[in-house]
C-alpha positions as CSV (number, residue, x, y, z in Angstrom):
1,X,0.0,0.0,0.0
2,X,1.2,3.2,-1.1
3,X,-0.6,5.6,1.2
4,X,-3.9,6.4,3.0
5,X,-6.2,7.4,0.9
6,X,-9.6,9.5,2.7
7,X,-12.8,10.1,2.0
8,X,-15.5,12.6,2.8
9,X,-18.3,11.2,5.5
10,X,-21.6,11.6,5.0
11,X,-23.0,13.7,7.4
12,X,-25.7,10.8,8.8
13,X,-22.3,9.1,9.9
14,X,-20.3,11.9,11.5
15,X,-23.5,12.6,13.4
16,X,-24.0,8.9,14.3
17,X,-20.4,8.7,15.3
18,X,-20.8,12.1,17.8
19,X,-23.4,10.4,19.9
20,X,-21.9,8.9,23.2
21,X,-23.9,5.9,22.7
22,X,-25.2,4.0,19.7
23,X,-28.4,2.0,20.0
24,X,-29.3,-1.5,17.8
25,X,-30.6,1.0,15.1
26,X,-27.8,3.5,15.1
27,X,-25.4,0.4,14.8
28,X,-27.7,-0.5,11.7
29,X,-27.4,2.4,9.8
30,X,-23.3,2.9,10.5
31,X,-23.3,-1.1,8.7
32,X,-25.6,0.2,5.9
33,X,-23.6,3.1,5.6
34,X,-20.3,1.8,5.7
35,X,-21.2,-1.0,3.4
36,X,-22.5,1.4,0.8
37,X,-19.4,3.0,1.1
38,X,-17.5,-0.3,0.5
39,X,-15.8,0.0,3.6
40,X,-15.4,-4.0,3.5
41,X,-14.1,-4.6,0.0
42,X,-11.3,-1.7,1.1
43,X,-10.4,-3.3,4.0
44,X,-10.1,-6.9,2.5
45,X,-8.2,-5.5,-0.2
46,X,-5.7,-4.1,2.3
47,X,-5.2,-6.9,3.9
48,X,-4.9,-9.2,0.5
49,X,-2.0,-6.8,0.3
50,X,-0.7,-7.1,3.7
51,X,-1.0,-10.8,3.5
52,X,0.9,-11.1,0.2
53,X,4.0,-8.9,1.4
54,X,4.0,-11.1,4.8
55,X,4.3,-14.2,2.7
56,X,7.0,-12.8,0.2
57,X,8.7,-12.3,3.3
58,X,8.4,-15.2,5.0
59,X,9.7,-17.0,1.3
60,X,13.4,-15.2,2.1
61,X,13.3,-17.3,5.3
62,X,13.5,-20.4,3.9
63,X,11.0,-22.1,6.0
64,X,9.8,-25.1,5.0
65,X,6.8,-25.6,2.5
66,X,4.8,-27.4,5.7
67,X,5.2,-24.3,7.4
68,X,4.7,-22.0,4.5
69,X,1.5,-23.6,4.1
70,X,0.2,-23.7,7.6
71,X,1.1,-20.1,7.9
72,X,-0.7,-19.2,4.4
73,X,-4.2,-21.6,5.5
74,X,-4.3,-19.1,8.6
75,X,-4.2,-16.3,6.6
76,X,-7.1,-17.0,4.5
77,X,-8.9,-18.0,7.1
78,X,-8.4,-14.7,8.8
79,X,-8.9,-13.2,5.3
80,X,-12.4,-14.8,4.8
81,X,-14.1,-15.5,8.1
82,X,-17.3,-13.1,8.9
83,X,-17.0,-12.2,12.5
């Protein structure tokens, strides 16, 4: 990754982000919001990234392909899993 990059917030989620506490629908709308922003897809993509560097690294090591492989099954996991 080259840099951050930003974006401007829609004001429904600076304002839901101000309140000192967030009810069940308040959490809603910051998913729905965030979603429609493709806050996930951003996210997975920077961690595709981060995952990809790790492994390059971890190819200078010369661990063993056992190894290589456990290592790279637990980063998909982390990659894919919902929670």
């Amino acid at each position: 990754m080259t840099g951050v990059q930003t974006c401007a917030l829609p004001i429904s989620l600076l304002r839901l982000y101000s309140q000192e506490t967030l009810d069940d629908g308040d959490v809603g709308r910051v998913v729905e919001i965030l979603d429609r922003l493709g806050a996930r897809e951003y996210c997975q993509g920077m961690v595709r990234e981060q995952i990809d560097e790790a492994l390059a690294e971890l190819d200078a090591t010369g661990i063993s392909p056992s190894a290589r492989r456990q290592f790279t099954e637990l980063a998909e996991f982390l990659l894919a899993r919902e929670f």
